[in-house]
Each structure stands twice: as C-alpha cells, then as structure tokens.
C-alpha positions in Angstrom: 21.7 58.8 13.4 25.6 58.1 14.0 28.3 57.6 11.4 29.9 55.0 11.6 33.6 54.5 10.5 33.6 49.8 9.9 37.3 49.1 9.4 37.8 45.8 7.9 35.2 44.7 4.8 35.7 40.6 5.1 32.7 38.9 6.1 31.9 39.8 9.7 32.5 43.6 8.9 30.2 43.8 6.0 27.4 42.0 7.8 28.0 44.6 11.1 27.4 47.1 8.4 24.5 46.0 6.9 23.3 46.4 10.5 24.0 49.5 11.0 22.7 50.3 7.4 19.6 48.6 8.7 19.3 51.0 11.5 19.6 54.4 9.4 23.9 55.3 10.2 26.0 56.2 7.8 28.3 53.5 7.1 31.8 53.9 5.5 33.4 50.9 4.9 36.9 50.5 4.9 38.9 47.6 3.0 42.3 47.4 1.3 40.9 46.1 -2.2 40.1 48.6 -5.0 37.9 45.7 -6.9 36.0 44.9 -3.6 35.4 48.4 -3.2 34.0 48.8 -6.5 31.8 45.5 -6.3 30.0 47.8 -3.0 29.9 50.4 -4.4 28.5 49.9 -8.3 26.5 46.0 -7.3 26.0 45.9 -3.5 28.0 42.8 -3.8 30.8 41.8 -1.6 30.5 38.6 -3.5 34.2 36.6 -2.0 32.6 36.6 1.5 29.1 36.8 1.3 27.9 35.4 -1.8 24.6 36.3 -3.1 23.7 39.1 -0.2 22.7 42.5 -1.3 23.8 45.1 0.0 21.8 48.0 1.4 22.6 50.6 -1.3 23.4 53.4 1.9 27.0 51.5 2.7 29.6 52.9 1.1 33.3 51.8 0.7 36.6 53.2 0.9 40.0 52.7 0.7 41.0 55.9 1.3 41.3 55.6 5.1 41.6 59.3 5.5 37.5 59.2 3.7 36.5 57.2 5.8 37.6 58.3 9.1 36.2 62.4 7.9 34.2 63.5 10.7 32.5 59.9 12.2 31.2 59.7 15.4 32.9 56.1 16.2 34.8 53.8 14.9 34.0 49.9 14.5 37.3 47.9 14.0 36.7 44.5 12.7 40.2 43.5 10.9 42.4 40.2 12.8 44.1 40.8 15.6 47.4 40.7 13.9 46.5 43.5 11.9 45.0 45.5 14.8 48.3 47.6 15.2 48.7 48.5 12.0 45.5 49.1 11.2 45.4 51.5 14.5 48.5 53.4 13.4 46.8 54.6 10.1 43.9 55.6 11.9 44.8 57.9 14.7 46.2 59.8 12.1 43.0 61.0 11.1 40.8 61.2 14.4 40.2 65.0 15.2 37.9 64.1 18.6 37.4 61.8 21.2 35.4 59.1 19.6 34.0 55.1 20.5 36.2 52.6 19.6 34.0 49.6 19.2 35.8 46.3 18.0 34.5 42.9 16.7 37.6 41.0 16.6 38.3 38.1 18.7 41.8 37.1 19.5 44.6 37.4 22.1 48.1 39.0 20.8 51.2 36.7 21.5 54.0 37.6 23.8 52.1 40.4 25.0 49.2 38.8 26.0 47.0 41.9 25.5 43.3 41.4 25.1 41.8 43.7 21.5 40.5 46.1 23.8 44.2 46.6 25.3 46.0 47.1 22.5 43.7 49.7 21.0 44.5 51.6 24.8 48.1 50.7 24.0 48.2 52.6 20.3 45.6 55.3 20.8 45.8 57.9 23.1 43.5 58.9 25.5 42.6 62.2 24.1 41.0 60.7 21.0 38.9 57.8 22.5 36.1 58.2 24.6 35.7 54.7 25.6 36.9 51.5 24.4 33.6 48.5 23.6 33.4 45.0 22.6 30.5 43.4 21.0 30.8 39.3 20.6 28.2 36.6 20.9 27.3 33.7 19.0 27.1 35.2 15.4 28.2 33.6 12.3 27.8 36.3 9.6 26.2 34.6 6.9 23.2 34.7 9.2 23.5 38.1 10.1 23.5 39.5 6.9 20.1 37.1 6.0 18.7 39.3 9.1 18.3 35.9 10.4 17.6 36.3 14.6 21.1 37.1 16.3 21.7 38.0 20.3 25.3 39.0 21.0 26.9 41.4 24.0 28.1 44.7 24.3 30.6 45.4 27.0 32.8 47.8 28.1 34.0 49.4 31.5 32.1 52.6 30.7 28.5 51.1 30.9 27.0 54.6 29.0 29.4 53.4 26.0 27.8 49.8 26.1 24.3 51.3 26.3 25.5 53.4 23.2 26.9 50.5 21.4 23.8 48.4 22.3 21.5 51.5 20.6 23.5 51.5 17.4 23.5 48.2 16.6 19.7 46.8 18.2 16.8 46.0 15.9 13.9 43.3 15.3 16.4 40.6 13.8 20.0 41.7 15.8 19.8 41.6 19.5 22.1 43.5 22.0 22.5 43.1 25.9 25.2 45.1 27.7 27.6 42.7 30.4 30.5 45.2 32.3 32.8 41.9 32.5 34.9 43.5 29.6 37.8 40.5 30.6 35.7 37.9 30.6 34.0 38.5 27.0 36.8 39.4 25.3 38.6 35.9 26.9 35.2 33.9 25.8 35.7 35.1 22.7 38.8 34.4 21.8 39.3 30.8 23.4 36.8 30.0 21.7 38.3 29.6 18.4 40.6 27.5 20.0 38.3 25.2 21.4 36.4 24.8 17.7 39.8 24.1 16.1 39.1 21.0 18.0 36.0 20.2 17.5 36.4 20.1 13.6 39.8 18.1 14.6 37.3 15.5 15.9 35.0 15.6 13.5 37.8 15.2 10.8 39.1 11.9 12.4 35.4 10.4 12.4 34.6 10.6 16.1 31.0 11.4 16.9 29.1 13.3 19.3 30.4 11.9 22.5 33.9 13.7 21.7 32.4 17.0 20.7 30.4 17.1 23.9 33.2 15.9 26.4 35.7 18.7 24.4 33.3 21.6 24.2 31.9 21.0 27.8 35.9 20.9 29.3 37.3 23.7 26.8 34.7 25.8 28.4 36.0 24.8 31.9 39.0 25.8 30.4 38.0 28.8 28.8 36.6 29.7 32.5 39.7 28.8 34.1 41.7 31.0 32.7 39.5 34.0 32.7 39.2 33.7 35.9 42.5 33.8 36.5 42.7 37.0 34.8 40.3 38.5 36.7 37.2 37.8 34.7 33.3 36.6 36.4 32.4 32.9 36.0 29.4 34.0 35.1 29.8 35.8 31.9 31.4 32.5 30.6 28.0 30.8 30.9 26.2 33.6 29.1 26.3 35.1 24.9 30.0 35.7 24.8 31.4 31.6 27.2 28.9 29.3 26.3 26.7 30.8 23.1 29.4 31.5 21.2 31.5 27.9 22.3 28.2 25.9 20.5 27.5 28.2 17.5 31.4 28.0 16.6 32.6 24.3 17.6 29.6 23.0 15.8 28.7 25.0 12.3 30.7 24.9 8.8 30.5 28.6 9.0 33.1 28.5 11.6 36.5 28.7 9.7 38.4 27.3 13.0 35.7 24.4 12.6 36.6 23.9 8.9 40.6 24.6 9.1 40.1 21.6 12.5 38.2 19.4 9.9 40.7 19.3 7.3 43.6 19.0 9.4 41.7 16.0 11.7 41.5 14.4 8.1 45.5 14.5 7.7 45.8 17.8 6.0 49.2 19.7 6.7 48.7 23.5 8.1 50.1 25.3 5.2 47.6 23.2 3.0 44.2 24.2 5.5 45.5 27.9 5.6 46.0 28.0 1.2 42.6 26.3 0.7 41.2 28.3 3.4 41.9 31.8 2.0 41.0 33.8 5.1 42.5 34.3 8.3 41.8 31.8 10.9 41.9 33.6 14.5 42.2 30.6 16.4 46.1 29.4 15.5 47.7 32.5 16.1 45.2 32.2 19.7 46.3 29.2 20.6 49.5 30.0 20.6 48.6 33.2 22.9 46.8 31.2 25.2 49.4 28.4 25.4 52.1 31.0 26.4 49.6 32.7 28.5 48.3 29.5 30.8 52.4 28.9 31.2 52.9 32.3 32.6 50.0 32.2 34.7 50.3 28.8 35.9 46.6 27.5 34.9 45.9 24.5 33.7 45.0 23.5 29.9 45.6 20.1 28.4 43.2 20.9 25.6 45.1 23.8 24.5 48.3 22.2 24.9 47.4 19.4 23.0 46.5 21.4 19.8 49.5 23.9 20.3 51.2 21.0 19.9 49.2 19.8 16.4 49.6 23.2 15.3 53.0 24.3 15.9 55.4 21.0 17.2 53.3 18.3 14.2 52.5 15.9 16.6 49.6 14.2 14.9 45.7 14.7 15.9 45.5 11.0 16.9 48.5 11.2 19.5 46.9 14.5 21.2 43.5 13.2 21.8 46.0 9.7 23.1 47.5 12.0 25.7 44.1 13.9 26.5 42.5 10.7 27.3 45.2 9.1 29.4 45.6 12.1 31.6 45.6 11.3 35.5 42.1 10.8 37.1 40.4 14.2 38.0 37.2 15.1 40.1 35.1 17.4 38.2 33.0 19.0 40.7 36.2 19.7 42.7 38.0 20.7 39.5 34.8 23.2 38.6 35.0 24.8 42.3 38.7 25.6 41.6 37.6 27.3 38.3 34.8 29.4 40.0 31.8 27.8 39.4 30.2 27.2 42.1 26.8 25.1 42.3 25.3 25.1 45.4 
C-alpha cells in the first residue's frame, strides 16, 4: 500500500481520498483550515463540502505541510489552478526523493497558457518527480464519496506512471482507464468548465433543451478545435476526459460553473455569483485563458468569446447568445474535418 500525500481538502480532494482510503493507502490530507482539520480528524466530517459523508476513520489531516509530505510515496495535488504555484513552492521544500505527481485540477493558467501538468514541470525540478499524471473524467464528488459508480482517465506521457496511478485509485465503485494523450485530457478538462458556464447561462434565461444541445454539441467542437491545435488526438475528446465530462458538468447542479452560469443567466452580477457561491469556480479564470489562448493561436471560438465577454467586458447573456446566433452561415461537416474529426 502507498501513501499518499492529497493537497487540497475541498470537495473533490476529500472524495479522491476517501478513495484511496477505500483502497488501504495512507492518506494525509492537507488543507489550510485548523477547524476543518479538526472536524477530520475528531468526526470524519468535512461537513462545508460534503455534507453528511463519513469519513473513513484511516484519513488523516494536516496543516502542517511539512507532516504531510514526511516520507509519501506520491503526491495528489487537487487545489485551483491559481493556487497551483504557491501551493508547489511549499511543497518541494519538503520532498527528499523523486516521487508521482498526480493532479486533479482542471484549468489553464492565463498569460502563460500552461496546462496543470506544465506548471508543476515549471516549479519542480526534475530530480524530485518521477513523472507528472492527470486523472479527469466525468466525476462530480458528491457521488464519488456515496461510492456511487465513477469511470475517469489516468494519463500521462510515462504510461508505467498511468498504470500506477490507475492501480492506486481502481476499485468495484471508482473506475480507471489509462489514455497517453496527456494534451488532450488536460484541454478536455479544462474547456469544459467553460462550456457549462454556458449551459447554466441558458438555463438561467429559460431556454430549454434545444440550446443546451446545440451549445454542448459545438463547445465540444470547440473544445476539439483547440486541442488539436495544440497538438492533442481528436479522439480523446470523444472519450471520459471530451465528451463524459462535457454532459456530467454542462448538465448537473453539482457543477459550480453550471450554478455560477445559472445565476448570472438570471441577471445576477459576477461579484454576487462568486459571494453566494463560496468556492472557487475554475471555469472564469479558464475562459479568460482560453480566450487569450485561441487569439494567439488563431483558432476559432465564438462560444468562448461570447462569455469572455459576459464575464469580463458585461455585455449581457441575451446579446451574446444574439451574436452567437447571427454568426455567418457555416457547414458543419466541413467545419468538423477542419477540427479533426473525420467520419468516413
């Protein structure tokens, strides 16, 4: 059995744990709250995220970084992307051998445009990573930590390291498949969040299902656009980490890019969503990556674009799907070839 270093104790981390927990590792849990720390430790409770979930009593928390990184044989980083860096900095501190760094977070870094995996290459040093490994798919962790039936991916450029990955974290209720396409799952991941933002934007200014379809089934074409642009395969974007994760996130209230799209579709302002929301929500600070991103690159994505400009330039959700709907006529079999995905 490995031990397990889980940086980051909101929601998705303390469900990864109770997985690993699940499986026999040792888990240290790392958070920056003495009181949620205690609740795990002394109740099993990490009652502000998951509310009513037990705890297996074999998880135990830290905010002691330095505890938590003694002696573990890889480290599972699940804090948001903006905190990535800092986060990093504290722990290669600590790190005395070349260790996994697996990470659960799903966002894109603005200016730099650096994928998770990239800026954990950037800030730790060769010598104390042994390989750098993704896991994403559709998984909202409220149902995880039910042991409710999840499938997600594990991918990496060093396949042993996704095998290893995919052996920590597999059991009867969490499923694990290994995909090399380490671009294209972190990309699928990310957009993502983007592309629920707008389906709870839809949903908040009373359209129906017509409009979810038409703006999941073209943010993935956007979603593959880019990625393959970057040098991802079209493939991966129809598999766990493109399309599974696209449906469970544009069309659950467990989403919190769904929810924070909801209330602004129903004419709330952004620093009112982000207040009543409480928690981070990856897929602003994403789309504001990805805009910059498709600029540089030259690729194409009106969807994007359009909420960048909700988000961040308050033009309202009723002008952007205006100016989505009155773009010039495309041919979407011809427009799919051009992404890469080509149906013979």
């Amino acid at each position: 059995m490995a031990s397990v270093a889980v940086l980051g104790s909101g929601s998705w981390g303390t469900a990864l744990s109770i997985v690993l927990a699940d499986n026999g590792h040792d888990v240290r849990l790392w958070g920056r709250s003495e009181k949620q720390v205690e609740e795990i430790n002394m109740e099993h409770q990490n009652s502000h995220y998951l509310k009513d979930i037990t705890l297996p009593k074999s998880i135990v928390a830290y905010t002691d970084m330095e505890k938590a990184m003694s002696d573990v044989d890889a480290v599972l980083l699940v804090v948001p992307t903006k905190a990535m860096r800092t986060v990093l900095k504290q722990v290669v501190k600590y790190i005395q051998k070349p260790i996994p760094f697996i990470h659960a977070s799903k966002g894109i870094e603005p200016e730099t445009y650096l994928r998770v995996s990239e800026i954990i290459e950037d800030e730790v040093s060769a010598e104390f990573r042994s390989s750098v490994v993704v896991i994403s798919g559709p998984s909202h962790a409220e149902e995880v930590s039910l042991r409710q039936p999840t499938t997600i991916t594990s991918s990496s450029l060093d396949v042993t390291a996704a095998k290893y990955v995919q052996d920590l974290f597999m059991n009867n209720h969490f499923r694990v498949y290994t995909n090399p396409d380490l671009i294209g799952v972190e990309i699928g991941g990310a957009l993502k969040n983007i592309i629920a933002i707008g389906a709870g934007m839809t949903h908040g200014l009373g359209y129906g299902d017509n409009a979810k379809a038409a703006l999941m089934t073209r943010g993935l074409a956007e979603i593959g656009r880019l990625g393959v642009k970057l040098g991802a395969n079209p493939l991966t974007f129809a598999g766990l980490s493109g399309l599974g994760d696209l449906i469970v996130t544009c069309t659950s209230i467990h989403s919190r890019n769904w929810r924070a799209g909801n209330m602004l579709g129903k004419g709330k302002s952004m620093d009112t969503v982000l207040s009543e929301m409480g928690m981070v929500v990856e897929g602003i600070r994403t789309t504001k990556a990805a805009y910059q991103l498709a600029k540089e690159t030259k690729v194409e994505m009106p969807i994007t674009n359009a909420l960048y400009e909700v988000l961040f330039h308050d033009k309202s959700p009723e002008e952007a799907v205006k100016k989505l709907m009155g773009r010039v006529k495309k041919h979407e079999v011809e427009e799919l070839k051009i992404e890469g995905f080509h149906f013979n």
